[in-house]
C-alpha positions in Angstrom: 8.6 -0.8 -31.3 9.5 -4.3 -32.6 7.9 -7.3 -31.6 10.2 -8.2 -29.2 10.2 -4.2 -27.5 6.9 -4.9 -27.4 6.5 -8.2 -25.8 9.1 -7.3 -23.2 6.7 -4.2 -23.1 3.5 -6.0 -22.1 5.4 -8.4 -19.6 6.5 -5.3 -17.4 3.5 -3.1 -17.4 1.4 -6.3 -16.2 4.2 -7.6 -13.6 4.7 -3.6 -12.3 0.4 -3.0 -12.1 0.4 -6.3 -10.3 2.4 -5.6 -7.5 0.8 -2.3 -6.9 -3.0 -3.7 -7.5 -1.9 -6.4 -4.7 0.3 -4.2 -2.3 -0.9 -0.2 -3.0 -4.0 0.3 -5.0 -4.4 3.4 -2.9 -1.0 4.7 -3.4 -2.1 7.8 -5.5 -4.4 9.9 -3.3 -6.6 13.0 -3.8 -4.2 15.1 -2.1 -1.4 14.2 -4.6 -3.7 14.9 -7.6 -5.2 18.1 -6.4 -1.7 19.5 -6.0 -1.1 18.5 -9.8 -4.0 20.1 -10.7 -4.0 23.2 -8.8 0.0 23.9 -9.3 0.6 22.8 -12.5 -2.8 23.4 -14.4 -3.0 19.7 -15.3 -6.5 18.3 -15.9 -7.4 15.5 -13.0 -6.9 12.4 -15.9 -2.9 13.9 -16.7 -2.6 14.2 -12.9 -3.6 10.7 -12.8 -1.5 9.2 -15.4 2.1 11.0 -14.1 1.4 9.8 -10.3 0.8 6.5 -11.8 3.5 6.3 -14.0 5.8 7.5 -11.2 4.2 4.9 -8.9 4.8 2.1 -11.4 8.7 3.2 -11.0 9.2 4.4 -14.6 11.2 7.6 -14.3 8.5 10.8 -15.9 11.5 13.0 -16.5 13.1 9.7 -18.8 12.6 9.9 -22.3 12.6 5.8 -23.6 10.0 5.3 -19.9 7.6 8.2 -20.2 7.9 7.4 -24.1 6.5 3.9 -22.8 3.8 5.1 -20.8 2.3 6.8 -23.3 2.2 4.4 -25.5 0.2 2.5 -22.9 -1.8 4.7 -21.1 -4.2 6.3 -23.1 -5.4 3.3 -23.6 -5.3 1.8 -20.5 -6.6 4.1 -18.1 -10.5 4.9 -17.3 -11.7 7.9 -15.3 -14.8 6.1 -14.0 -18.1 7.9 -13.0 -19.6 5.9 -9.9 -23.2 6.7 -10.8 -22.9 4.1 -13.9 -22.7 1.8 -11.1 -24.4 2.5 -8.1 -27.5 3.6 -10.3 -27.2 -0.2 -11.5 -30.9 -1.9 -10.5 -28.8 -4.5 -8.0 -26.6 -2.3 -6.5 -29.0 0.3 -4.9 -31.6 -2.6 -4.0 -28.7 -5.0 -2.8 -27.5 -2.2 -0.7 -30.5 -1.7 1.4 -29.7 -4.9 3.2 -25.6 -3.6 4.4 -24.7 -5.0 7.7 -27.6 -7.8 8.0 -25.9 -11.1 8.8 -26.9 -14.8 7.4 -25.2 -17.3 10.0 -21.8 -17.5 8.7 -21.7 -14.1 6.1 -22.4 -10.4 6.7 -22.9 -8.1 3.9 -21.1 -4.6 4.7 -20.4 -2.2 2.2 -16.6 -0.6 2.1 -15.6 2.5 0.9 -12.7 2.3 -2.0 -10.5 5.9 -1.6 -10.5 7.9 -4.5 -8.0 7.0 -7.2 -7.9 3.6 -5.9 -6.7 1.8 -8.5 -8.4 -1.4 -10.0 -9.1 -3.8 -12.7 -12.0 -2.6 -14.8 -12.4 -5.1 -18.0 -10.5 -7.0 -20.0 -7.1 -6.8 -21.6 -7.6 -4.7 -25.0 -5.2 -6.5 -27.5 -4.3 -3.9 -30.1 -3.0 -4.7 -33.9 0.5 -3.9 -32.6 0.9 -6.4 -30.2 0.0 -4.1 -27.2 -1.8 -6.1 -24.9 -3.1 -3.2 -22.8 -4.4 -3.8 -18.9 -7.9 -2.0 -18.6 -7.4 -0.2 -15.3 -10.2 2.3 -13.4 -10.3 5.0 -10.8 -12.9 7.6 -9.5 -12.5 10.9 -8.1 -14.4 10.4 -5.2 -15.1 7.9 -3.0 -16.6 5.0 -4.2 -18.9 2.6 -1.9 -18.6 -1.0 -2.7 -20.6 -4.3 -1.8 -18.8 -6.7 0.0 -19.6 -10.0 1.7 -17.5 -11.6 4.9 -17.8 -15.0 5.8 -16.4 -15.2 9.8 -15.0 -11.8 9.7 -13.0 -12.3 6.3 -13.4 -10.9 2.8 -15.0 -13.6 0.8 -16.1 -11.5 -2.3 -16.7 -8.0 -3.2 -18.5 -6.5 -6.4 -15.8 -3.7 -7.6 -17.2 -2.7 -11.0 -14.5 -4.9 -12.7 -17.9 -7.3 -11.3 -20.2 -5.5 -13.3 -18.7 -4.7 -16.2 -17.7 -8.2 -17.5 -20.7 -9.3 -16.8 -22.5 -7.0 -19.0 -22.2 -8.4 -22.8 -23.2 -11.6 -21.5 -26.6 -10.2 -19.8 -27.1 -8.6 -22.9 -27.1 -11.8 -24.8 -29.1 -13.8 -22.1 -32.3 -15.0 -24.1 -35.0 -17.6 -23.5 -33.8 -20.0 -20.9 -31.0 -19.3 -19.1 -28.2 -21.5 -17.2 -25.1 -19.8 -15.2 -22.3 -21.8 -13.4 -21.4 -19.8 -10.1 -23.8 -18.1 -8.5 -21.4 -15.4 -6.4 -23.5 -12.6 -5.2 -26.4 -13.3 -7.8 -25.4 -10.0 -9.7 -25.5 -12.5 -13.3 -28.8 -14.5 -12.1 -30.7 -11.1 -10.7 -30.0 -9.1 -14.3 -31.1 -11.8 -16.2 -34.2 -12.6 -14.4 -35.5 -9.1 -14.8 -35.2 -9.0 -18.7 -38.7 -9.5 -20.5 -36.2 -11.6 -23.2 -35.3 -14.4 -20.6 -38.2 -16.7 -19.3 -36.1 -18.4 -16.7 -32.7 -18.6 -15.5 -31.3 -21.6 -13.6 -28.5 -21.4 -11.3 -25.7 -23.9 -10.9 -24.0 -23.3 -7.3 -22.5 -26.6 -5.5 -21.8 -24.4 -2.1 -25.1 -24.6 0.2 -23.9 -21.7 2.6 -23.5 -19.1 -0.7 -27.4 -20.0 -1.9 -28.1 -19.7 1.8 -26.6 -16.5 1.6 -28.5 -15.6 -1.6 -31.7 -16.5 -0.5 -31.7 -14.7 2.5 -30.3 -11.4 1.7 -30.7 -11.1 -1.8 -33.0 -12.5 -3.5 -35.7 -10.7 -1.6 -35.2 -7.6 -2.9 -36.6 -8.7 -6.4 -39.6 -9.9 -8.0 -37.9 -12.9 -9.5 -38.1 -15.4 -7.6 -40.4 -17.6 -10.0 -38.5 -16.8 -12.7 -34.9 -18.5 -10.7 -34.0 -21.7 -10.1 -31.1 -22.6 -7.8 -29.9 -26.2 -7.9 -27.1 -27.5 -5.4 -24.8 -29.3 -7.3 -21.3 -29.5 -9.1 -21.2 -27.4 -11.9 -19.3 -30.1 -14.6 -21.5 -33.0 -13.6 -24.5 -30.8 -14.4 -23.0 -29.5 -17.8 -21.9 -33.2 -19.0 -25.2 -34.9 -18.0 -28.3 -32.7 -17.5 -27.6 -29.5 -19.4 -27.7 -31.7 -22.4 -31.8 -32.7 -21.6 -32.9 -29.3 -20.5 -32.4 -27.6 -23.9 -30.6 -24.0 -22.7 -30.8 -20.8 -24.8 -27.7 -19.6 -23.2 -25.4 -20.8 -20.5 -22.9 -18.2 -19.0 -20.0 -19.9 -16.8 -18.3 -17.9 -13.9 -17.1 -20.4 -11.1 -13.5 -19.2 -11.3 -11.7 -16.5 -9.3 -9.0 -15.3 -11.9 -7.0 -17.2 -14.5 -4.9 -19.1 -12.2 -7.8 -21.0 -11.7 -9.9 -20.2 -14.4 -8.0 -21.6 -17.4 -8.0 -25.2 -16.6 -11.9 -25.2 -16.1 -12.4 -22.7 -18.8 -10.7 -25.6 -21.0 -13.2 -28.2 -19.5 -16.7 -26.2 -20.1 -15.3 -26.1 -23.7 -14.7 -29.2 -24.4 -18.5 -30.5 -23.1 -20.2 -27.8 -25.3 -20.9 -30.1 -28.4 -23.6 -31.6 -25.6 -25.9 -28.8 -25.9 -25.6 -27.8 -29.8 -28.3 -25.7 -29.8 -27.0 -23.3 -26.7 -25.2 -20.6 -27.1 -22.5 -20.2 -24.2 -19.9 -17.4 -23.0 -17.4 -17.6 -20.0 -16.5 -14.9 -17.5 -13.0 -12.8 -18.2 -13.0 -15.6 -21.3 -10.6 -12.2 -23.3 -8.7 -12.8 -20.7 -8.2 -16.5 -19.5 -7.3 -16.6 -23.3 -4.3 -14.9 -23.1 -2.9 -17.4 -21.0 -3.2 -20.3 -22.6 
């Protein structure tokens, strides 16, 4: 493909995954795939892919749009085991607390159909020019952790949650700052590494470390280890971040880039406070490629 093919390329596969991500992610069901598998002697993964493709509205039995797909696909497309995640340390303690309330919130768990479609990383931007969408399933139902505040979904941790989030636990060493503290998921995973000493949370919303506090935090042996401080997350990076000497700061206050780029740009631009700190920004692959 040239340049252009490709460009045009990238545009459509992200514009067609987003309205089915946002209207459908359920659109391919077990049902559809067994009957793949079972009539044609496909494998469970090429089930997968020609459902999708079809549900994307390219045409399979077209040469230039299945030609497409496969250039995409193979790279795009994850057949997910559920135990890397719901073995994960927070996810099984975290669990143990489904349906207790805290005022305002209530932490439920939902169950995600299998071959629910979802975002799981981000973008992988190949030499070509492919920018290819990173894009998870399971086979079986997958039970995810998901908080309500008044009856309405305020946040749930699909693995896309996880999985960004792993690099930068990885690197979290000495003493430790995040902006955003969500569901703790960052803070928790930090805490419990011998490598970190402490980790300081940034969170300006009072009923979310309410929330955290209650329900969450409990269920580790970290508590001396976390700080939470109430307070905007760019007055603390421009003026006390500087004094406190941070190993590594991690920033995830944003819900996607439509949000994200614009404070992305303004963390950056305050690191040259804090010289010594190494730092790293949630979906930062991403929020990147729309700028």
């Amino acid at each position: 493909m040239t340049y252009d093919e490709i460009q045009r390329a990238n545009k459509l596969i992200f514009e067609r995954l987003a309205i089915l991500l946002n209207n459908k992610p359920d659109f391919v069901t077990k049902e559809m795939v067994d009957e793949l598998v079972n009539g044609f002697s496909l494998s469970v993964e090429e089930s997968f892919s020609l459902l999708l493709c079809a549900a994307l509205g390219f045409d399979t039995e077209n040469e230039n749009d299945f030609k497409l797909w496969e250039s995409y696909s193979p790279h795009m497309l994850h057949h997910l085991d559920e135990n890397d995640f719901t073995k994960d340390e927070y996810y099984s303690s975290v669990k143990l607390n489904n349906g207790k309330t805290c005022g305002e919130w209530e932490l439920r768990e939902d169950i995600i159909a299998p071959f629910t479609v979802f975002v799981c990383n981000d973008p992988l931007t190949l030499p070509d020019g492919r920018i290819i969408p990173q894009i998870g399933y399971f086979d079986t139902e997958y039970r995810c952790l998901s908080v309500l505040q008044n009856g309405r979904e305020w946040m749930t941790m699909m693995p896309n949650e996880l999985v960004t989030q792993r690099l930068p636990i990885s690197k979290a060493r000495g003493k430790v700052a995040t902006y955003g503290l969500g569901l703790g998921y960052f803070a928790i995973k930090c805490a419990l590494k011998n490598t970190v000493s402490k980790v300081t949370v940034v969170e300006r919303d009072e009923s979310v470390i309410n929330l955290f506090n209650e329900l969450i935090l409990p269920n580790f042996d970290v508590k001396d280890k976390s700080e939470i401080i109430s307070a905007d997350a760019f007055e603390f990076a421009e003026k006390e971040a500087p004094k406190r000497n941070f190993d590594y700061i991690f920033a995830d206050i944003w819900h996607d880039p439509s949000d994200g780029v614009e404070m992305y740009k303004r963390f950056k631009e305050l690191e040259h406070l804090c010289p010594n700190t190494e730092f790293d920004y949630w979906i930062e692959k991403t929020l990147k490629l729309y700028m």
